[in-house]
N, C-alpha and C positions, 0 to 999 in steps of 0.2 A: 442743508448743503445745497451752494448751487454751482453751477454749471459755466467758464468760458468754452465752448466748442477747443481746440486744439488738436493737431495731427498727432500720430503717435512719434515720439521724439525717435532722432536720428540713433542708431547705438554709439553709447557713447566709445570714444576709441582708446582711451585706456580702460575701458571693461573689456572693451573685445581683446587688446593684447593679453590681459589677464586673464581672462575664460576659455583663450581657445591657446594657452600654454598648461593651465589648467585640465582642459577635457580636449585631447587630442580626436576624442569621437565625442561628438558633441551631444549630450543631453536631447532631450524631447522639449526641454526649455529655450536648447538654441534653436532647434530644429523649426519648430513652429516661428520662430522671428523670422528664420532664413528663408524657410518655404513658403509663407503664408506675407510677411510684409503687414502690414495695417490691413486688415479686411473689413473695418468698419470705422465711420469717423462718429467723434462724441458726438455728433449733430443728431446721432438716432437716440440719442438719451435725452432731448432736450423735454421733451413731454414729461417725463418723470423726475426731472435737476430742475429746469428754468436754468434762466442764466442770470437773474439779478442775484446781488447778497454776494460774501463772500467765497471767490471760487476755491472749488473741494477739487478731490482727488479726482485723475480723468477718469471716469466710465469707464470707457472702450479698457482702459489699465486692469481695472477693476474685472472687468470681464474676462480678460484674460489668465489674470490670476484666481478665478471659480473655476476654469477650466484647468490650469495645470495642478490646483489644489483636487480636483473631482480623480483627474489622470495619476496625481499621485496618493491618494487615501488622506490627504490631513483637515484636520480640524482648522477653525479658523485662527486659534494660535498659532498654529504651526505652520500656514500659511502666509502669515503677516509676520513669524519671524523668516523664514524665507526669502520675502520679500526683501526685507531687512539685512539679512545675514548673506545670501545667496548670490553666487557672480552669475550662474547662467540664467538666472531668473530675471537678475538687475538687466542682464544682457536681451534677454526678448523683452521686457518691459523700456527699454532704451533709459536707463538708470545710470546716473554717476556712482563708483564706486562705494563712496563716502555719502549716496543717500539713506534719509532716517527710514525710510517707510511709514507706516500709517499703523493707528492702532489696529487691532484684531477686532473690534463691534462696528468697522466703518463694513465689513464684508455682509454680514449680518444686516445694517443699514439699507446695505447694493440690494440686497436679494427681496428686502421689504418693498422697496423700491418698483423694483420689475415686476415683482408679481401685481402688487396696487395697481401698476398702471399699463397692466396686462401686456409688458415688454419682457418676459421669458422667451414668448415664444415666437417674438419679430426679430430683434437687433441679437438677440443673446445667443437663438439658433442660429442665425445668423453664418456665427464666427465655428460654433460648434456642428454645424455641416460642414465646413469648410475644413475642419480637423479630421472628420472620419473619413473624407471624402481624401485626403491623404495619406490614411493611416496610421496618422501620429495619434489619435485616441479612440480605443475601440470599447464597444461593449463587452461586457464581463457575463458568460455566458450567455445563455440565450435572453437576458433581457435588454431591451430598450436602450439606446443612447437616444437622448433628449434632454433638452432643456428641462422641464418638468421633473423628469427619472437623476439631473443630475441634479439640484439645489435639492430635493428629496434623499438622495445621499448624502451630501455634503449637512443636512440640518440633520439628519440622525446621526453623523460621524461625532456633531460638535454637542448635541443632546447626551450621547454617551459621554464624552470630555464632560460637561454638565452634573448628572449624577455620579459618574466616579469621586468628581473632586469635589463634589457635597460631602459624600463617603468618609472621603481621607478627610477631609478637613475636621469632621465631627470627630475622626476616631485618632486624630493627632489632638483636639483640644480636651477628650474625654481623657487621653494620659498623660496629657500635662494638671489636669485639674484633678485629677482620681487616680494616680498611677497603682494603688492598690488596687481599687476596683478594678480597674480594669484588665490591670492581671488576673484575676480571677474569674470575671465573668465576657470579657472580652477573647473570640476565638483567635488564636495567636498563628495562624494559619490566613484567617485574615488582615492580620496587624501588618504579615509580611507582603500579601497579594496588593494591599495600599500602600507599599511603603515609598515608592515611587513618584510623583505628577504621573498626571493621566494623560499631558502631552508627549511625556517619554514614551508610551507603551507604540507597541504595531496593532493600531485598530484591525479590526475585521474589517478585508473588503468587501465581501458578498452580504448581502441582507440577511440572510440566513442565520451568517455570523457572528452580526452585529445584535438581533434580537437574540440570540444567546446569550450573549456577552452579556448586555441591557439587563435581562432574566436572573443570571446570578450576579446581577452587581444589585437588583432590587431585592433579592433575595437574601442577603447579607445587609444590606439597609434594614429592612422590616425584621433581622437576626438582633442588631444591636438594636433598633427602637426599643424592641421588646422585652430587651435586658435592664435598658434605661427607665423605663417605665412600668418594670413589674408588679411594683407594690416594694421591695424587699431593698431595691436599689434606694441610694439617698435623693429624697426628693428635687434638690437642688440640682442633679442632672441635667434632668429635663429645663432646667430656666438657660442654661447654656445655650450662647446664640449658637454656634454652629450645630448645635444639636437639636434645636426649633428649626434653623433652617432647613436641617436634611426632614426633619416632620413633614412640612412644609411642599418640599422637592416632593417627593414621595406621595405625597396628594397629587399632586399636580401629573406626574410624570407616570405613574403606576397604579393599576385594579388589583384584585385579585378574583380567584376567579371562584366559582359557586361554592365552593368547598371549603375555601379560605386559604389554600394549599397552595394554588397554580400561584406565581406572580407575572402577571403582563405587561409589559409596555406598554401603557395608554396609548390608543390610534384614538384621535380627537372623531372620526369620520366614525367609528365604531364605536367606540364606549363614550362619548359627549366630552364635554369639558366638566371639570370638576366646580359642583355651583359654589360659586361665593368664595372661590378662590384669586389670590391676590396671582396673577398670571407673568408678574416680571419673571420669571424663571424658564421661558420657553423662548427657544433659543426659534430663530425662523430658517 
């Protein structure tokens, strides 16, 4: 991906007639366009875009969308349908109506980005002072608003999105390929807690929350591996790709703890990386 510098575009004026017939009290989406204007041109991105090769989606865009995504809890699907889907979003983004938006892994790309070329905590706080400092996004309890505390929220929001829908996807192809079995050895309590996408659910905002959340959704993974793999179950289970892949996730993503009991959330910084694992599955 690289980079033409560009200002942030004018709003366009059939969005604004449609968003503010729409939302007579305007969103945190319009608010921040109307209060804040451009607070930073794509030129502070050039370090980590360049500008040769074909020009990508603007930065400075990008940025603003990790911030209204962090302000309002979502994943980076839900995000980039937003972007997509959304007038008051399109409307501080300075978006025509009728724009496509951008896939959901370009956000994921943004955040690879910044941190490599250690611009979180130049251009990115940047625009994210500039928010607290008028109110428009504040810290959630007594911890930290920062660059750093925020793509560290936003990568475990989209890590949960991650192993839920390893989850469901194993435990939708486990009853389509064994609906016997898995009536019988599948907990039907869980069949119904994945019945869902993991983009529809309301994530936990607090960390607290979300390592709960993380804890029984690992805990109900390592429930059906176990099932899959007992000895008793039909071999051919296990050869099931969505059912290798959540093996897989569940390396990568989960320890347990001395007893075999606890299940954790792997902290990379705490428990290492899992050796000789293939790592496309960790979201940044």
């Amino acid at each position: 991906m690289s980079m033409r510098p560009r200002p942030l575009p004018e709003v366009d004026v059939q969005t604004a007639v449609v968003a503010r017939a729409a939302f007579r009290k305007p969103t945190l989406a319009m608010r921040v366009r109307d209060e804040l204007g451009e607070v930073f041109t794509d030129e502070a991105f050039v370090d980590a875009f360049g500008v040769r090769g074909r020009p990508g989606i603007s930065p400075g865009q990008l940025a603003m969308v990790t911030v209204l995504q962090f302000a309002e809890n979502l994943t980076d699907r839900q995000a980039a349908d937003a972007v997509r889907g959304r007038i008051d979003w399109k409307y501080c983004l300075g978006l025509v109506l009728t724009d496509p938006g951008f896939d959901f892994s370009v956000l994921s790309q943004f955040r690879t980005r910044l941190v490599t070329h250690d611009l979180q905590g130049v251009a990115f706080q940047t625009l994210l002072d500039r928010l607290v400092e008028q109110g428009l996004v504040k810290a959630r309890g007594r911890l930290r608003t920062d660059a750093t505390y925020v793509m560290a929220a936003v990568r475990d929001l989209n890590r949960l999105e991650m192993v839920g829908e390893t989850l469901r996807a194993a435990l939708e192809a486990l009853t389509v390929a064994a609906p016997r079995w898995a009536a019988e050895h599948v907990d039907a309590a869980m069949v119904r807690r994945y019945g869902a996408r993991i983009d529809e659910w309301r994530l936990p905002k607090d960390q607290p929350g979300r390592r709960k959340l993380a804890a029984q959704v690992g805990t109900d993974g390592y429930q059906l591996l176990a099932a899959v793999f007992d000895g008793q179950a039909p071999p051919w289970l296990g050869e099931i790709s969505a059912v290798e892949v959540l093996r897989q996730v569940w390396i990568q993503q989960y320890v347990r703890g001395e007893a075999g009991r606890e299940v954790i959330w792997r902290d990379a910084d705490i428990d290492g990386e899992p050796a000789g694992q293939n790592q496309d599955h960790l979201p940044v």
